[in-house]
N, CA, C and O atoms as a GROMACS GRO file, in nm:
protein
  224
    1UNK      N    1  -0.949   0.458  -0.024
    1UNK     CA    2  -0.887   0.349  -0.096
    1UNK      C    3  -0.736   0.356  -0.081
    1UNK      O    4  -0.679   0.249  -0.056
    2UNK      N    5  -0.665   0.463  -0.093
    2UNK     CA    6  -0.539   0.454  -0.061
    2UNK      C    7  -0.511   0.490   0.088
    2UNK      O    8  -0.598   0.549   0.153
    3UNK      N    9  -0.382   0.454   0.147
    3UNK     CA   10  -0.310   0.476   0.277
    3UNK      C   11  -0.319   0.592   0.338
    3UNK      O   12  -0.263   0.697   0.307
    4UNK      N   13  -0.386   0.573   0.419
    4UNK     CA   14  -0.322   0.714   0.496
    4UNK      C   15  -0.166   0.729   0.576
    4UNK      O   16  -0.087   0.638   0.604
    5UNK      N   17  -0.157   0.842   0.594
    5UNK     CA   18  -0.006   0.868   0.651
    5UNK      C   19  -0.008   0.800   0.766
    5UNK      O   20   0.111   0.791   0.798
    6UNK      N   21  -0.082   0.741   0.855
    6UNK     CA   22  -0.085   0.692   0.964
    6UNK      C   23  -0.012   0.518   0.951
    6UNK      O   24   0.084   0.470   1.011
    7UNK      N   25  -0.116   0.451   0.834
    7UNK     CA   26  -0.110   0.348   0.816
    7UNK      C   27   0.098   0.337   0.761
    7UNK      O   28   0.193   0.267   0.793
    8UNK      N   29   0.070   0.466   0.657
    8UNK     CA   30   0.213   0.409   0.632
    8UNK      C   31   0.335   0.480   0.714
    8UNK      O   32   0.448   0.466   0.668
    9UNK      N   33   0.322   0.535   0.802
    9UNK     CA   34   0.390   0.553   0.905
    9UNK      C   35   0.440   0.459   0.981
    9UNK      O   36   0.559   0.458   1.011
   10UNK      N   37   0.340   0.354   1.027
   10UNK     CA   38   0.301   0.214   1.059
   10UNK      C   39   0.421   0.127   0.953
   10UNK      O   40   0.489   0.043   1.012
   11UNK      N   41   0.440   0.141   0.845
   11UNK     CA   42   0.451   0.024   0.758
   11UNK      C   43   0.644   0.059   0.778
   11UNK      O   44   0.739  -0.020   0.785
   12UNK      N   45   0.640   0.179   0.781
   12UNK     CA   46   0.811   0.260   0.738
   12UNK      C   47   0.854   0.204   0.888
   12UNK      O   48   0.953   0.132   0.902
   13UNK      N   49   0.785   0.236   0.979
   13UNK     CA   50   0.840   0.216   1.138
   13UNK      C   51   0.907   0.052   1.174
   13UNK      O   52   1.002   0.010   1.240
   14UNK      N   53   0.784  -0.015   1.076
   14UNK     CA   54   0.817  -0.164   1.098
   14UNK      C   55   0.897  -0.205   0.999
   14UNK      O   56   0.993  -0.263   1.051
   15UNK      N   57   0.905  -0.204   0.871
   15UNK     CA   58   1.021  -0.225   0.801
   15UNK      C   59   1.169  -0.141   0.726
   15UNK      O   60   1.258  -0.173   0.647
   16UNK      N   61   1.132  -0.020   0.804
   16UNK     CA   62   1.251   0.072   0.728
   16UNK      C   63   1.350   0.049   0.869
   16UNK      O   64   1.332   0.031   0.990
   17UNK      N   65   1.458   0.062   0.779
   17UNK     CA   66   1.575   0.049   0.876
   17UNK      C   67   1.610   0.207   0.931
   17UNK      O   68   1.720   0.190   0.986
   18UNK      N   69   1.579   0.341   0.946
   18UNK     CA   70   1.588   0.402   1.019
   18UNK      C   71   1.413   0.470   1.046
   18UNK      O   72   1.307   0.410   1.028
   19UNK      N   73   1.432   0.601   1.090
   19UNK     CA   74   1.303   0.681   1.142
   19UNK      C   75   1.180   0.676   1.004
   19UNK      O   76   1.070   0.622   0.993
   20UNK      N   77   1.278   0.772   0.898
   20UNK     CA   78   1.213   0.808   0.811
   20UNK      C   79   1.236   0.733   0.686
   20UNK      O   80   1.220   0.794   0.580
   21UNK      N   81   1.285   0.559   0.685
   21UNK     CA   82   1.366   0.547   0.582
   21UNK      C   83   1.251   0.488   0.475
   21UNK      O   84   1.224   0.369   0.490
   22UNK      N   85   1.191   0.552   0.383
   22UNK     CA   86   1.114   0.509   0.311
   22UNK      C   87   1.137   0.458   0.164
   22UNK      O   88   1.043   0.431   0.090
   23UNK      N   89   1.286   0.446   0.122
   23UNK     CA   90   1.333   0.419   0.002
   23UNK      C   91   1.408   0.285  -0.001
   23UNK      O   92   1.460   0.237  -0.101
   24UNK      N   93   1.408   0.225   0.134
   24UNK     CA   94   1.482   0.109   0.122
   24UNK      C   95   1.384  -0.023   0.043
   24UNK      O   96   1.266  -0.027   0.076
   25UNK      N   97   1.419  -0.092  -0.024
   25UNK     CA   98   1.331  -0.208  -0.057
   25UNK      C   99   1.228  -0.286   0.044
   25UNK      O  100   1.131  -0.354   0.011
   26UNK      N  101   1.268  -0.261   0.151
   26UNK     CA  102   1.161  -0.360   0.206
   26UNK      C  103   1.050  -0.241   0.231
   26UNK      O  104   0.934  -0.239   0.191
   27UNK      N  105   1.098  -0.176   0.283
   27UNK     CA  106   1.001  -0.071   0.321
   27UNK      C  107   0.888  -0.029   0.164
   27UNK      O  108   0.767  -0.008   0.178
   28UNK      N  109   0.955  -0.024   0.032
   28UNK     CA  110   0.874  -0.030  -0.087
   28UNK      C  111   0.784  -0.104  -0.105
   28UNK      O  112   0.666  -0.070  -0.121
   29UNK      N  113   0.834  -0.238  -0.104
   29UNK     CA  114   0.749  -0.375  -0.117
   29UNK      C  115   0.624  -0.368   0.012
   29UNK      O  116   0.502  -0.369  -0.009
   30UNK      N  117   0.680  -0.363   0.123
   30UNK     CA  118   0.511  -0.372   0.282
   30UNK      C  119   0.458  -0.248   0.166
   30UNK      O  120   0.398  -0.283   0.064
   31UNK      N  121   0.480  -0.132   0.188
   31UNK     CA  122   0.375  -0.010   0.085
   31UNK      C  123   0.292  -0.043  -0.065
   31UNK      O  124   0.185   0.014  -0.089
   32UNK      N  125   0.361  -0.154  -0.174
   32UNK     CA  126   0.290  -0.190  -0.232
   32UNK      C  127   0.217  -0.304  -0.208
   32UNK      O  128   0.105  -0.315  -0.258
   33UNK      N  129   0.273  -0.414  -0.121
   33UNK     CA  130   0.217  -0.501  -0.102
   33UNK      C  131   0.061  -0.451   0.001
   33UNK      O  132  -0.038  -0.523  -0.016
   34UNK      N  133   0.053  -0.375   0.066
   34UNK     CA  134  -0.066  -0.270   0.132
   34UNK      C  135  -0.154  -0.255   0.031
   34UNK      O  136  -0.272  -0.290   0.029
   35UNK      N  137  -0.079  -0.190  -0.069
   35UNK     CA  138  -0.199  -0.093  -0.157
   35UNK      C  139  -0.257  -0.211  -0.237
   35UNK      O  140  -0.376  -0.194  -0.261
   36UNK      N  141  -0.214  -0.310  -0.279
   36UNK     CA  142  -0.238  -0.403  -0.332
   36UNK      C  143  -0.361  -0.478  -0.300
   36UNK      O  144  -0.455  -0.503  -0.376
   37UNK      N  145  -0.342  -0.518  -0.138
   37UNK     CA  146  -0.411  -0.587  -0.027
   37UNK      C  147  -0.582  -0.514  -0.042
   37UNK      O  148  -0.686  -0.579  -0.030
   38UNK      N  149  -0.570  -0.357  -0.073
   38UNK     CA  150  -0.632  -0.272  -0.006
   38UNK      C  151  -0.756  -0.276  -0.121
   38UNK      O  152  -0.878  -0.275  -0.107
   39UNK      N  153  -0.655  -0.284  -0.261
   39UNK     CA  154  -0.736  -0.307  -0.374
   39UNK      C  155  -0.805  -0.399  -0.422
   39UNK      O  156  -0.894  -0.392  -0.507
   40UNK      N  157  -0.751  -0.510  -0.352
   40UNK     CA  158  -0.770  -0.657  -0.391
   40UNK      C  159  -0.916  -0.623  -0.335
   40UNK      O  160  -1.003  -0.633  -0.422
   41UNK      N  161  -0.955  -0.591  -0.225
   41UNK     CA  162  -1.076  -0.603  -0.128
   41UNK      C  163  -1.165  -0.495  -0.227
   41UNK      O  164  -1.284  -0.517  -0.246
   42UNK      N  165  -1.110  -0.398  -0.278
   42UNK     CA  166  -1.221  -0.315  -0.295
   42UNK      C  167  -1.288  -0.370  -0.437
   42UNK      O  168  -1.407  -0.364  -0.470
   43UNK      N  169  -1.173  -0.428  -0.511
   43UNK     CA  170  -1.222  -0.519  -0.637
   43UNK      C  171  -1.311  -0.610  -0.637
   43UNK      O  172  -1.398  -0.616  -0.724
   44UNK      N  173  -1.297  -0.708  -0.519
   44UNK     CA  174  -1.401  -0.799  -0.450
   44UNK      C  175  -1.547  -0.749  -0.494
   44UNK      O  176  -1.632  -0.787  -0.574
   45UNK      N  177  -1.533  -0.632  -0.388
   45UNK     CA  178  -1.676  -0.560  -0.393
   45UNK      C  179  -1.760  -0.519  -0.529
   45UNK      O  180  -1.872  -0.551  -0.570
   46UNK      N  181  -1.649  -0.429  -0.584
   46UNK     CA  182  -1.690  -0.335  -0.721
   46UNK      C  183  -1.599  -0.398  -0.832
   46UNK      O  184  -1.482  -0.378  -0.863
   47UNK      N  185  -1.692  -0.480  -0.880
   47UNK     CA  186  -1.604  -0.586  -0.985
   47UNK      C  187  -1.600  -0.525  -1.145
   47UNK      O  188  -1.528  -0.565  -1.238
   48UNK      N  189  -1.724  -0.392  -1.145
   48UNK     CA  190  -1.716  -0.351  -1.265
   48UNK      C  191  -1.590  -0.214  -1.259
   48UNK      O  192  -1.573  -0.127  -1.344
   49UNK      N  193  -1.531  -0.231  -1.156
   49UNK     CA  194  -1.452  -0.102  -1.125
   49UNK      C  195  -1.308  -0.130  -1.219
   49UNK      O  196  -1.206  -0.184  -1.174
   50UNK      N  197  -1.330  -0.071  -1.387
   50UNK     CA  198  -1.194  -0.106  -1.473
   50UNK      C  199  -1.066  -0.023  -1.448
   50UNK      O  200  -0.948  -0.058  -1.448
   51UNK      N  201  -1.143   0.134  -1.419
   51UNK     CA  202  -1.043   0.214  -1.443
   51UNK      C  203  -0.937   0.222  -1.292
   51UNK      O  204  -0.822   0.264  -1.286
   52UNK      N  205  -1.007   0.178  -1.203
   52UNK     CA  206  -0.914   0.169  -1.053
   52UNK      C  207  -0.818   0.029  -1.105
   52UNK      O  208  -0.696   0.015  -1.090
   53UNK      N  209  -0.903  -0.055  -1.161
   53UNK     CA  210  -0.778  -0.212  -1.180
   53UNK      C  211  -0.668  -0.132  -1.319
   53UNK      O  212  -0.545  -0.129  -1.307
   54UNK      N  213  -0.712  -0.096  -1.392
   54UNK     CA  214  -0.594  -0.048  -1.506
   54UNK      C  215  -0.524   0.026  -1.412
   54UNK      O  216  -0.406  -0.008  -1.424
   55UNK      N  217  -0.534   0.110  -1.324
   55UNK     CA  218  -0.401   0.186  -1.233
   55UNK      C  219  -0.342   0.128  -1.152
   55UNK      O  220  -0.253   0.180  -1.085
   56UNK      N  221  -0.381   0.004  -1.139
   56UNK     CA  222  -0.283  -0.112  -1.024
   56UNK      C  223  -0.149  -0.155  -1.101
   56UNK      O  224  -0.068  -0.231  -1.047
   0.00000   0.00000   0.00000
């Protein structure tokens, strides 16, 4: 359910403004906007799933 280092390796490469820059805003926002994406789908599925939606 959550990112692997690959995926967000992927996410920092394409929106962080250097190698490792993982604190800049855009680079925050693609990482939540991901986990978000990731949850949205698994909610789909498992609709009685409360305690994963209360940690979003």
């Amino acid at each position: 359910m959550a990112l692997n280092a690959e995926q967000k390796s992927e996410i920092v490469a394409k929106y962080g403004r250097g190698e490792n820059d993982t604190g800049s805003p855009e680079v925050q926002v693609a990482l939540l906007s991901a986990r978000i994406n990731e949850l949205t789908e698994h909610f789909s599925q498992h609709k009685h799933d409360h305690h994963s939606r209360r940690g979003l």
